[in-house]
C-alpha positions in Angstrom: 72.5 116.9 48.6 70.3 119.2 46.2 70.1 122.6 45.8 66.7 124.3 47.3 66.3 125.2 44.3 65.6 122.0 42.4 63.5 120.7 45.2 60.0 120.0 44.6 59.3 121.8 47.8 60.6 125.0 45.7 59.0 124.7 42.5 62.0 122.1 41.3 62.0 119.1 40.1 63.7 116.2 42.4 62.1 115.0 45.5 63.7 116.1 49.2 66.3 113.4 50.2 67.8 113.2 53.7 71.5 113.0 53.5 71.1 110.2 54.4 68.7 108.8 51.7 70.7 111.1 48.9 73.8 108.5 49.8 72.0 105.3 48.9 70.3 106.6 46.1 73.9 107.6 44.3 72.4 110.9 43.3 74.4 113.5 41.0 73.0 116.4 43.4 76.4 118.5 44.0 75.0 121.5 46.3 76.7 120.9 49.6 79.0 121.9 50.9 78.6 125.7 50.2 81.7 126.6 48.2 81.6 130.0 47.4 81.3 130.8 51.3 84.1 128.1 51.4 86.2 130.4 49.5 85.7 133.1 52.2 85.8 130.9 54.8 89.0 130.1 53.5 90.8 133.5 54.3 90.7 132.5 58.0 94.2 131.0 57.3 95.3 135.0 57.7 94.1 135.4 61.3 97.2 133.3 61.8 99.7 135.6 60.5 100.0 138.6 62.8 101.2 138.0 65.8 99.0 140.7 67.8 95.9 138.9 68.7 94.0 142.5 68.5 94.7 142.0 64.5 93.9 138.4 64.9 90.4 139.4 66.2 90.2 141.8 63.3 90.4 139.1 60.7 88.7 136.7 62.0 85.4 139.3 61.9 86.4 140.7 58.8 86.1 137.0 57.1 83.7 135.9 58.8 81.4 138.9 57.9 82.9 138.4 54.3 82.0 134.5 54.0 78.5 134.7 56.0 77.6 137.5 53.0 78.7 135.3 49.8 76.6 132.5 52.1 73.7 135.0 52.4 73.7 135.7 48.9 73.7 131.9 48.0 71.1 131.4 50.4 68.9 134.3 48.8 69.0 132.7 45.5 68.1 129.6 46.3 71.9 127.5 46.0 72.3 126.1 49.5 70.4 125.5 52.6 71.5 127.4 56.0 73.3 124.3 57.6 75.8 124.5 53.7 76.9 127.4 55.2 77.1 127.1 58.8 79.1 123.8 58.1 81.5 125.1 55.3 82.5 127.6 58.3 83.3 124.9 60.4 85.1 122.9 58.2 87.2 125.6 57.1 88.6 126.7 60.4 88.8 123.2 61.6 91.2 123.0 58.6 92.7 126.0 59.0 93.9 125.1 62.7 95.1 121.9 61.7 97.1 123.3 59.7 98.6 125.9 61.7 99.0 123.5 64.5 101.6 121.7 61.8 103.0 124.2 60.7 103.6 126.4 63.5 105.4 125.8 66.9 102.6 127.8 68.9 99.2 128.9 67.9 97.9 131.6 70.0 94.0 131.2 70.1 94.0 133.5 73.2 95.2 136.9 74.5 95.7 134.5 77.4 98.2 132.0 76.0 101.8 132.1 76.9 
């Protein structure tokens, strides 16, 4: 998918493509997902290692707040659409749960867990 920035819509120069439509057409456009919020995203792997959910919580906010602002920034300058983000969040603690599921006995996702 393009970056906002090299759409036509935004004073770029390749036409909007639906995912979809960017598939087909074997386009070099390399925009999504959004890596650098990736990166933070990434971090959430740490909400796994204390085992007091209050420091879980902690984390979790702390990188989210951190990967939502190098999103933001990305956003501002025209690098990736809203949805870059949103989805490189949800990929990256999908991933991170799946790999603390294999790796450890019990996750704790919840104060309420036993």
């Amino acid at each position: 998918m393009s970056c906002p920035n090299h759409l036509t819509l935004y004073n770029g120069e390749q036409p909007y493509l639906s995912l979809w439509q960017d598939i087909v057409s074997s386009s070099r456009a390399k925009c999504f997902p959004a890596a650098h919020a990736s990166a933070g995203f990434a971090l959430y792997a740490f909400a796994y290692l204390p085992r007091l959910y209050r420091y879980k919580v902690k984390i979790i906010i702390a990188v989210s707040l951190l990967g939502w602002i190098m999103g933001l920034y990305k956003m501002m300058i025209g690098d990736h659409f809203f949805s870059h983000t949103l989805v490189s969040m949800w990929l990256s603690w999908a991933i991170v749960y799946a790999m603390a599921l294999l790796f450890f006995r019990s996750v704790q996702v919840s104060p309420y867990n036993k």
